[in-house]
N, C-alpha and C positions, 0 to 999 in steps of 0.2 A: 809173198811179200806184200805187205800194207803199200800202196799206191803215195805219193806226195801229191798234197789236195793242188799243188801249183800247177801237176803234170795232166790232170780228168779236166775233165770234159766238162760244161755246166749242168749237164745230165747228169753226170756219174755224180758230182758237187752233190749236187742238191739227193737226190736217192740215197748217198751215204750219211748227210745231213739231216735229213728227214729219218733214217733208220735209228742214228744214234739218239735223235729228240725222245724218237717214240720211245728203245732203252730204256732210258737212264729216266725217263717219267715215268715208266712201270717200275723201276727198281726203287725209284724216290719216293713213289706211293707204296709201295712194299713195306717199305724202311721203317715206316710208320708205324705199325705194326709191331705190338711184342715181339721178341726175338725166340720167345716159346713156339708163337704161331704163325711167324712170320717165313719161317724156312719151310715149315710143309707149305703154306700156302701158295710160296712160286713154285714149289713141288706139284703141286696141282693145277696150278694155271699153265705152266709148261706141257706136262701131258696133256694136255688138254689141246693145247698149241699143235702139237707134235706133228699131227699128219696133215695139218696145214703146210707146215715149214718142209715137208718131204721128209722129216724123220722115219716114221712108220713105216715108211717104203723101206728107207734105207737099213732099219734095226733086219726086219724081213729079209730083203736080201741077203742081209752077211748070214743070219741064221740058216739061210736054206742052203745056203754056201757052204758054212762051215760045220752045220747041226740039221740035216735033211729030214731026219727020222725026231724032229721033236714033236712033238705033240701040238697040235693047233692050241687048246687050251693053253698053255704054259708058251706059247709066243705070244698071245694075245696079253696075256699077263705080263709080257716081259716090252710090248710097247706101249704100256703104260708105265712100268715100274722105270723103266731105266731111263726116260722123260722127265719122269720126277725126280730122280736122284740128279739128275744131270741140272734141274730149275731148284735144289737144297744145296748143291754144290755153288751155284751161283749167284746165287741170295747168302750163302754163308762167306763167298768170296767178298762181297761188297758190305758186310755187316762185322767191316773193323775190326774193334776191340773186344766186342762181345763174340764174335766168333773166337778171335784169337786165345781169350782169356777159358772158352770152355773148350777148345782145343789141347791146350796146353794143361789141362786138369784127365788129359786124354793116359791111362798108365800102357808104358813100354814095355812089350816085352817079346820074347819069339828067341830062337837060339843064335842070332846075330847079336842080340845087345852085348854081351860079352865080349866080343871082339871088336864091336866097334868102340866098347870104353878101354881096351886097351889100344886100338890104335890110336884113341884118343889123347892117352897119355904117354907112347911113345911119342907122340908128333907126325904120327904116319899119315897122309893123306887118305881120303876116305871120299868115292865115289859112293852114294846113294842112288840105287836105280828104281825107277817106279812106272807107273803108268798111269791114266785117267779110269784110276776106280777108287769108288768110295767117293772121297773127296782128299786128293793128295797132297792139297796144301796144309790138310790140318797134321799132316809128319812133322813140315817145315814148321808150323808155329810151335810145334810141342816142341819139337828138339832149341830151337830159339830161345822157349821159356823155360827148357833145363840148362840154359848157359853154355850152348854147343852153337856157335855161330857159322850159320850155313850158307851157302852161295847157289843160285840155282840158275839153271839156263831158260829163259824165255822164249817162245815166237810171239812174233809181233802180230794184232787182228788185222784182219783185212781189212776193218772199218777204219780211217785216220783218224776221223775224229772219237770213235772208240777208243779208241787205241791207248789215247791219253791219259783218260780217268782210268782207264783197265790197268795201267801201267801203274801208276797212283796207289790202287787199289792192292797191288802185290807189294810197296815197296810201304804200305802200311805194316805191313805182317813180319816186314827184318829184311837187312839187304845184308849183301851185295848182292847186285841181280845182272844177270847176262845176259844181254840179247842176242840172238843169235844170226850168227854171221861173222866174218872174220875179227872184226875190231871186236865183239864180246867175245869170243873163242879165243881169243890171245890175254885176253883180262882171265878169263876163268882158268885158264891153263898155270899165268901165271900166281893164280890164288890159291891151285890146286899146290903146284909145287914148292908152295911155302909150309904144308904142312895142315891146308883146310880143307872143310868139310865141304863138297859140294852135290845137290839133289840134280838127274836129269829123267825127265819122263823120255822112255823109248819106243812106245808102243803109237805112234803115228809114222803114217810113208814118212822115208825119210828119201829124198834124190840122193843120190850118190851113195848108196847103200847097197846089202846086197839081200837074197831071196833067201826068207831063215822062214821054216817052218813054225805057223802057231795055227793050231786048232788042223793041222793034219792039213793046210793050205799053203803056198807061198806068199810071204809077206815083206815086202821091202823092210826092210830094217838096218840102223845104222850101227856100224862098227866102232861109231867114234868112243862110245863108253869104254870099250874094253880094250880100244886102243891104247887109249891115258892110262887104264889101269895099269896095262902090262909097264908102260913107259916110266913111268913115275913111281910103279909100284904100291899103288892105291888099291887099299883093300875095297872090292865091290857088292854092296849089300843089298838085297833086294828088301825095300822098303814099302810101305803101306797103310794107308789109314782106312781099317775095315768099318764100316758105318753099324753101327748097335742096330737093335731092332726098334729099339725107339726112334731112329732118324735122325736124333739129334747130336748123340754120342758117340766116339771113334774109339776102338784100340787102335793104338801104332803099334808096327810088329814087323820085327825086322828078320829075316829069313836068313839061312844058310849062307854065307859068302861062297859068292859064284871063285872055284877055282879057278885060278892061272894056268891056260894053254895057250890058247891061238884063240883071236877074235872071232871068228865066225861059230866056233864050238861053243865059247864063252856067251855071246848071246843065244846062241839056241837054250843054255842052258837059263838065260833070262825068260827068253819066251815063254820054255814049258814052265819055269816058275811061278811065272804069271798066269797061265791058263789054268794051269791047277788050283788057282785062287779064285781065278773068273767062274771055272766051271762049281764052285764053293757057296757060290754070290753071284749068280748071272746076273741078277739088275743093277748091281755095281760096276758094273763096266760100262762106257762110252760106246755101246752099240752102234751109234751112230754117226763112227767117224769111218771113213773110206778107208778101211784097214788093209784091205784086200786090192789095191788098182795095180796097174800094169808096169812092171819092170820094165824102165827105160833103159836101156846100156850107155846109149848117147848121155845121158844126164849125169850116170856113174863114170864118166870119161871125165867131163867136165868139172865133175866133184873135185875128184882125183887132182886133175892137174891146175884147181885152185891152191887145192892144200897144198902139191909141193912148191907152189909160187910164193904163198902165204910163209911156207917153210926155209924157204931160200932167203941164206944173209942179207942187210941191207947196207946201203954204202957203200 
């Protein structure tokens, strides 16, 4: 959770202050920049970044984790590539309406779009599930600029004063938008059950989750998606914006709807879904998030007994 700048320290003030300046002057000097050559170029100044900020350690680790027997050549390629996609992903986050508008020129298609245009026209509610590959907000804007208004769940950065234009920056691209935590989880839930469409990435630790297999490892992951599904009866699609080999360009492509059984089957069936796209496209994936840390139980207790608190009548 992002800190309240009233509660830090003048240390911690000034460090997050000074991180955010440095930001948003790199992005602001980016900006300037055509939007042809603007997206590889923090694509290349990121990687470049990479094994300063500790990335390069971290893509490493999970590979030798989850991908022991790869080839030294093709990780070496892969802490650079997935760097880059990660610094195109976030230069096309903050480049508005030009992102948005060649997002949304992005064509749909995979053996989900059919159901999800008839859920659409039933009124059925419709969970979109995805993860941090490609670049996943360009689903949100295409589906937005085909007149399918979608709702998506957010974490909040750890930087505050980040926080804010980052927040800005998503609520450019279509809202409603859900922060996550209970007052956004009670908004989304209730947006869901009106019969809307809403996007959640599921491929980061989630606390209060539970240990679902992806890439042949244990990976926290949360149940809440397929919780709602089953509850509300919301068809769940795995969704994605694969990145072209130009860099520039996505197909959206929405995957088999995960059946209805039990929660923890239903996301194993997300995860493998997903891996089978990662291992497709390894440098489109977030290599570099701590996919793999330590199942707490203590944290899953506590999850737990917010939600039924959350869930319990009031008055």
């Amino acid at each position: 959770m992002p800190a309240d700048p009233s509660t830090l320290t003048a240390s911690e003030r000034a460090q997050y202050y000074v991180s955010n300046l440095f930001l948003r002057g790199v992005i602001g000097v980016v900006r300037l920049i055509p939007y042809r050559w603007r997206i590889p170029t923090m694509g290349w100044l990121v990687s470049r970044v990479a094994p300063l900020v500790g990335w390069t350690k971290r893509i490493r680790d999970n590979l030798k984790l989850v991908m022991p027997d790869l080839p030294e050549a093709e990780v070496a390629r892969l802490c650079r590539a997935v760097p880059d996609n990660v610094g195109r992903a976030a230069m096309e986050f903050y480049s508005g309406r030009a992102f948005a508008e060649r997002a949304r020129r992005a064509p749909l298609k995979g053996p989900g779009v059919p159901l999800f245009e008839a859920a659409r026209a039933e009124g059925r509610p419709v969970i979109l599930i995805t993860g941090h590959f490609g670049n996943y907000d360009a689903a949100r804007a295409n589906l937005i600029g085909r007149g399918h208004p979608l709702g998506a769940l957010y974490r909040r950065m750890a930087n505050p004063y980040f926080n804010d234009h980052y927040v800005k920056a998503m609520l450019s691209v279509g809202t409603p938008m859900f922060e996550q935590g209970r007052r956004g989880m009670m908004e989304m839930v209730r947006y869901l059950k009106g019969g809307g469409v809403i996007a959640i990435v599921s491929d980061l630790h989630a606390h209060g989750g539970e240990n679902i297999d992806f890439f042949g490892e244990p990976a926290v992951t949360s149940l809440v998606p397929a919780e709602l599904a089953l509850k509300y009866n919301a068809a769940l699609i795995p969704t994605y914006a694969i990145r072209r080999p130009n860099g520039l360009d996505f197909d959206i492509v929405m995957h088999d709807p995960i059946r209805h059984s039990d929660p923890v089957t239903m996301m194993q069936a997300v995860n493998d879904d997903l891996e089978t796209l990662v291992r497709d496209h390894m440098e489109q994936w977030f290599w570099i998030h701590r996919r793999w840390k330590p199942y707490l139980p203590e944290r899953a207790e506590q999850a737990a007994a917010a939600a039924d608190e959350a869930a319990q009548p009031k008055g």
